[in-house]
MARMARKE-912396 format. One record per residue (C-alpha): residue number from 1; chain; x, y, z. Coordinates in Angstrom, 3 decimals. Layout:
{dodo = NUM	miba = A	u = X	v = Y	w = Z}
...
// end
This chain:
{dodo = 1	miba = A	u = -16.605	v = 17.621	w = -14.593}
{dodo = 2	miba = A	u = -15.297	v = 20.119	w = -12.373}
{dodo = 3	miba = A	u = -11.558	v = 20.063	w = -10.788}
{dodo = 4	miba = A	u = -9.560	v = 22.353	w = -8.510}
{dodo = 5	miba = A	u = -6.896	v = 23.701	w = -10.197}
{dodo = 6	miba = A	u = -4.752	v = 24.285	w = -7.266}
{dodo = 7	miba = A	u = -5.116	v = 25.506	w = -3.360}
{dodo = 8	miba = A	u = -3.316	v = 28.630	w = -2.755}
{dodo = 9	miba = A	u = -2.901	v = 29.700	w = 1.584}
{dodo = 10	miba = A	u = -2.239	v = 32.696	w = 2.920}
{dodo = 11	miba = A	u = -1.699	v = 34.119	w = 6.588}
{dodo = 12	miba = A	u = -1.512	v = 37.306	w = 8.335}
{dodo = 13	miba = A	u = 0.713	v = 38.509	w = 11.156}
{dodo = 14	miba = A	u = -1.988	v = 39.359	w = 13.582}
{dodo = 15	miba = A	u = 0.405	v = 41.705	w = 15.685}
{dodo = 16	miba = A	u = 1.476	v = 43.444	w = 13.416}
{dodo = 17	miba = A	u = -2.308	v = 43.886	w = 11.648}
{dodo = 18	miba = A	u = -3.006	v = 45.799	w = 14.535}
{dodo = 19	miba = A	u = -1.000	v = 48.352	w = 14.051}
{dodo = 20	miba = A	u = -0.794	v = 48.675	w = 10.473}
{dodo = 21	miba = A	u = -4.124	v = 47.190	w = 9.513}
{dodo = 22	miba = A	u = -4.304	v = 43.409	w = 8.390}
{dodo = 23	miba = A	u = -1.719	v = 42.320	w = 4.987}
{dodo = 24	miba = A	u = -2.572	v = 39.273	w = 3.794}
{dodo = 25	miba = A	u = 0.853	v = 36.798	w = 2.144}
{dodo = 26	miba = A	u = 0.606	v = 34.373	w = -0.029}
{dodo = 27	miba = A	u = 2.159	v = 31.333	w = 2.835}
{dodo = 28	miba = A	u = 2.134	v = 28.650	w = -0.497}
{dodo = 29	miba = A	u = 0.665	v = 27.216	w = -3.808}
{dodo = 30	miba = A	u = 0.053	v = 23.201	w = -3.251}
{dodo = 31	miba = A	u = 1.291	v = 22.713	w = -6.578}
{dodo = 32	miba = A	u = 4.102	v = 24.686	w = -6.872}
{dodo = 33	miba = A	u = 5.499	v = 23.810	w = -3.550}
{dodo = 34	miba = A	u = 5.249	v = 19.947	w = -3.887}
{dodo = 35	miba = A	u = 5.555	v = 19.980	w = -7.397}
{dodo = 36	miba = A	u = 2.282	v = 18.524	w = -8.843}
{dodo = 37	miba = A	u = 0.275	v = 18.349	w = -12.349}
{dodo = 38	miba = A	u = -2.916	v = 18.439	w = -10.983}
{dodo = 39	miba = A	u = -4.593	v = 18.118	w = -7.463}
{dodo = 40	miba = A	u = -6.662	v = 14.868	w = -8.591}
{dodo = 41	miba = A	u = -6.840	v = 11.986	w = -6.089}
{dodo = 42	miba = A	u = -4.003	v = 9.810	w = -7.299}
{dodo = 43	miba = A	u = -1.817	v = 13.069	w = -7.102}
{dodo = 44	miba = A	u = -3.116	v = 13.587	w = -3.565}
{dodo = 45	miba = A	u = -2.369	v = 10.430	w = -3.014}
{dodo = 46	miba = A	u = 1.037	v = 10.108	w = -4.430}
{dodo = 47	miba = A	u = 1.610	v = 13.677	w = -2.216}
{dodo = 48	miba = A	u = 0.524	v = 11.982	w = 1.077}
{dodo = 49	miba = A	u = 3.247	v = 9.005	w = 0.427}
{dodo = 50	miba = A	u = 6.171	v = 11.391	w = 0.201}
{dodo = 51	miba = A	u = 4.940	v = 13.046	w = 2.842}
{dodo = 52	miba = A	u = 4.903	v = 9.581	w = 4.604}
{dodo = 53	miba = A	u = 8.520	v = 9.165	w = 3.457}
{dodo = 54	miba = A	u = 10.167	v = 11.736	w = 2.435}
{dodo = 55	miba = A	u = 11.621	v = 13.843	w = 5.015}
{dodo = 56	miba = A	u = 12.077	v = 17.231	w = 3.070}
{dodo = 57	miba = A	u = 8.691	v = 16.961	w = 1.823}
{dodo = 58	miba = A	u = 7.492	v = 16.665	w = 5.426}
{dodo = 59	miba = A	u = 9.152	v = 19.306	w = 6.341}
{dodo = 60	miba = A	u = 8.014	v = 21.479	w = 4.165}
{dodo = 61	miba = A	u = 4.213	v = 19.933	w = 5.148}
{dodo = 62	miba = A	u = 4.767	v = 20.551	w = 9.164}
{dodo = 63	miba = A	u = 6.177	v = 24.373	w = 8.725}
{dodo = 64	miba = A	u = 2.853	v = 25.172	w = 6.717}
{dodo = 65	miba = A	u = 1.118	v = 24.016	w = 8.711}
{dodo = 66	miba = A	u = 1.921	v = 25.561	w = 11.939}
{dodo = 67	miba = A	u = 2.077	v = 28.522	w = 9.730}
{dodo = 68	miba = A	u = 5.722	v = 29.916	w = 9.758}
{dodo = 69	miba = A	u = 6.028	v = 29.518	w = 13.490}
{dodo = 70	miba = A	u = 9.413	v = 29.060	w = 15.522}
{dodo = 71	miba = A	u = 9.865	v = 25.128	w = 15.113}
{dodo = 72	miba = A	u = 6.971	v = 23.299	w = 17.073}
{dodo = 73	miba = A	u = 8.211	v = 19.380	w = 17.458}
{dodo = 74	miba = A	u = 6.194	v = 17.026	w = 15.971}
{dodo = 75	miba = A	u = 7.405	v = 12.977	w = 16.946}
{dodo = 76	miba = A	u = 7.085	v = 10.046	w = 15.576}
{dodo = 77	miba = A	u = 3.323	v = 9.429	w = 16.851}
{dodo = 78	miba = A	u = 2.937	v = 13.034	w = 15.676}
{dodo = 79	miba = A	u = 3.999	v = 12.353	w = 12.306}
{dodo = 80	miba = A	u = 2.282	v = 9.499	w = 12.214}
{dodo = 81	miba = A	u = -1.398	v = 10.363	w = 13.375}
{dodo = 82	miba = A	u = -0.890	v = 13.348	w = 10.779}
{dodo = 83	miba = A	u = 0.056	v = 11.039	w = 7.796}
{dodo = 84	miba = A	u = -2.906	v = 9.039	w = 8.473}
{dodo = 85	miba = A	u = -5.649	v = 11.740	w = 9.445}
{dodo = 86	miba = A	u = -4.389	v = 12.533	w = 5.825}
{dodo = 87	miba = A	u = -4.933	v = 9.153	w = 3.848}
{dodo = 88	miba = A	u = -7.996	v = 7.858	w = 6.136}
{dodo = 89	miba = A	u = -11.200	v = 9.934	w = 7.515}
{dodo = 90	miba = A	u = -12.969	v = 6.256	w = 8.951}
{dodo = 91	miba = A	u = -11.741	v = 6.075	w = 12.707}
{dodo = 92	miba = A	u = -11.149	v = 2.458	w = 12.514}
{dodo = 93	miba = A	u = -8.910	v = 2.897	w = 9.173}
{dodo = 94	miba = A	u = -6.994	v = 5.572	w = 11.300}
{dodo = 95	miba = A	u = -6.609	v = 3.699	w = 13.700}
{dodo = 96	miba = A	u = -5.042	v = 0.237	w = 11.674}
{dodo = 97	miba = A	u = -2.719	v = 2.994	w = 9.888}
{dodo = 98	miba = A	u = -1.085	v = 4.031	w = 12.911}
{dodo = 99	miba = A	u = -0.509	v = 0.461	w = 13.241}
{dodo = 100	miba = A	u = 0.774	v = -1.050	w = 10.218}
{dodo = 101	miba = A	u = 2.782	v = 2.640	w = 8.411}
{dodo = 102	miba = A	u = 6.175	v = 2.303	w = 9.150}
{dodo = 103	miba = A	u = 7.933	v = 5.819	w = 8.831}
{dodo = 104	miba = A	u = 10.834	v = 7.656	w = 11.076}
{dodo = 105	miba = A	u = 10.181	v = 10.676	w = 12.937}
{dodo = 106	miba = A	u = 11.887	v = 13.601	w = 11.100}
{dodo = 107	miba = A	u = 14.319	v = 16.170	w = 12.210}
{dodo = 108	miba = A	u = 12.797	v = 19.759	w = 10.668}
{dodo = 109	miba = A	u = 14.616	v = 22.234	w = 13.048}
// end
């Protein structure tokens, strides 16, 4: 059976890549930064539940994300919907998530 062994993203500085030609940078390693074994679904799992709750974790989540940008603000109904595009891809699942999680927005300026 096949596995990943682990999702690596990178980013370039567009700007700059035209005038010095395009530089790729590593941005992160999924399992370096959040510490895991292995990126098997109980691990993904277990990952989208600190992200849920653990505000450092998040963090770390919402700044790769917007890729290294100058601090976007993401609210509770932010954090939220992005928790649970995470753990559910049926509408209606989405949907009773927003619901039913209850999580604090996070302060990541």
């Amino acid at each position: 059976m096949l596995s990943l062994a682990d999702y690596t993203s990178y980013w370039a500085n567009l700007t700059r890549s035209n005038d010095a030609g395009i530089v790729w940078e590593k941005l992160y390693s999924i399992r370096d930064t959040y510490q895991l074994d292995d990126l098997s679904v109980d691990s993904m799992k277990a990952l989208a539940q600190r992200l849920a709750y653990d505000d450092d974790t998040w963090c770390t989540f919402f700044k790769h994300w917007f890729v290294e940008q100058d601090y976007v603000e993401c609210d509770l109904a932010c954090r939220k919907s992005c928790i649970c595009s995470i753990l559910f891809s049926a509408w209606d699942d989405f949907v009773a998530c927003q619901a039913r999680i209850n999580i604090q927005a996070a302060d990541c300026g």
